[in-house]
DRENDO-1510 file (C-alpha; in Angstrom, 1 decimal, always signed):
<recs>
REC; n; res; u; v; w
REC; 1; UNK; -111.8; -87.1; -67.4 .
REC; 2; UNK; -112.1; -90.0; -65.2 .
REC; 3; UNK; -114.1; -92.6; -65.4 .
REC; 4; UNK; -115.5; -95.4; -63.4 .
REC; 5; UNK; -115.5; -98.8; -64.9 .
REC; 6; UNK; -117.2; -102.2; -64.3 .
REC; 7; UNK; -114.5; -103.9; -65.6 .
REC; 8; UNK; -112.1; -102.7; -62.6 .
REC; 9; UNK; -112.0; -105.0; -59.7 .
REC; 10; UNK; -111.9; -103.1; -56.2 .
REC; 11; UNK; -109.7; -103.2; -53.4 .
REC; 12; UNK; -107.0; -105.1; -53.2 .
REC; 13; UNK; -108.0; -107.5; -55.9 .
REC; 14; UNK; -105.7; -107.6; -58.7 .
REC; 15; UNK; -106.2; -105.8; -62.0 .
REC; 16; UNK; -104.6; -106.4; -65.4 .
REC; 17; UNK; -103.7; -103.1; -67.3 .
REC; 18; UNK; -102.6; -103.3; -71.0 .
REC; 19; UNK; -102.7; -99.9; -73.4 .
REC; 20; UNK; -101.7; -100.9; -77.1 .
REC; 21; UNK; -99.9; -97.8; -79.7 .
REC; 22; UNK; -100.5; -98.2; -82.8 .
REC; 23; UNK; -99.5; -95.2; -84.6 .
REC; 24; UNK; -101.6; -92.4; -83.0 .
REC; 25; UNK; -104.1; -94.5; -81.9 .
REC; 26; UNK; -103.9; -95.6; -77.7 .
REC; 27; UNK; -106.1; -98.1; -76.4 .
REC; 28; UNK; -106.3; -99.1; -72.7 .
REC; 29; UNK; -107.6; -101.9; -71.3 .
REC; 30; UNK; -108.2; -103.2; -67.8 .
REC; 31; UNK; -108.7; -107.1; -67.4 .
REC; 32; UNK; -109.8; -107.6; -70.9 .
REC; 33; UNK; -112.3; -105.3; -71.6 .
REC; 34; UNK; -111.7; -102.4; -73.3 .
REC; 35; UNK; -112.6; -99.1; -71.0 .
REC; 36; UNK; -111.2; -96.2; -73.3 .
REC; 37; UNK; -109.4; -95.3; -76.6 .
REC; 38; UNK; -108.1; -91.7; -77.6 .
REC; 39; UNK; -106.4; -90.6; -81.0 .
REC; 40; UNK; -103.7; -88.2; -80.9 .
REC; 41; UNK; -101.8; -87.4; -83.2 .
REC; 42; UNK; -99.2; -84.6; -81.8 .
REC; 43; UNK; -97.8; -88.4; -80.0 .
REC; 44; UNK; -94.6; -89.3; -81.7 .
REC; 45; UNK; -91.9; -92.2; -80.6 .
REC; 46; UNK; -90.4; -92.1; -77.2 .
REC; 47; UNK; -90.2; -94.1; -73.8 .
REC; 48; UNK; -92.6; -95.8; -72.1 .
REC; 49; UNK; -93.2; -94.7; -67.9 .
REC; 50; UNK; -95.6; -96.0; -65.5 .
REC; 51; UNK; -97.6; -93.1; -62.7 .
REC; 52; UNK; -99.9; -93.9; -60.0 .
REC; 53; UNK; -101.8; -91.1; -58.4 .
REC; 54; UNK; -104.7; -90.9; -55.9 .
REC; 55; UNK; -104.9; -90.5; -52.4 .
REC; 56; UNK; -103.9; -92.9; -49.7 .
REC; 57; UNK; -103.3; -95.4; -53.6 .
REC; 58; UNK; -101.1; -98.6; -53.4 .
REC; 59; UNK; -99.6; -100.1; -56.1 .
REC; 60; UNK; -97.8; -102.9; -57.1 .
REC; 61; UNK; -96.3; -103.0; -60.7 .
REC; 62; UNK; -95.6; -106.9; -61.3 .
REC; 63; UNK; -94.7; -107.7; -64.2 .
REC; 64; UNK; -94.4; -104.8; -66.8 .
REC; 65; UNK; -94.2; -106.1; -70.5 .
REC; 66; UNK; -93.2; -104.1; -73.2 .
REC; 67; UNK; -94.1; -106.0; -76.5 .
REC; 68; UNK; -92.8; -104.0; -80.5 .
REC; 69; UNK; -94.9; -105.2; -83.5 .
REC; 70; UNK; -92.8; -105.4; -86.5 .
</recs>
């Protein structure tokens, strides 16, 4: 479910999303702070893809960063 977080700046104001796999383990993040984390382990490899949804939601993807740890 949804959740509102402090951590989230509003409007237009720019916020910095990063979500970290390691193996089943997903973490996202929103300017630093940590807002939610969720184990699954059905997840396997795959690509990576990027979806906005809302009403009347703007977006602006700049820059994505895809990072492997070896």
């Amino acid at each position: 479910a949804w959740t509102r977080s402090a951590a989230v700046r509003p409007g237009r104001e720019r916020n910095d999303l990063a979500l970290r796999a390691v193996g089943s383990r997903l973490v996202f993040s929103v300017n630093g702070a940590e807002v939610a984390s969720v184990d699954d382990a059905t997840l396997g490899e795959g690509r990576i893809g990027v979806f906005v949804g809302g009403d009347t939601n703007q977006s602006l993807l700049e820059p994505l960063t895809v990072e492997t740890l070896d």
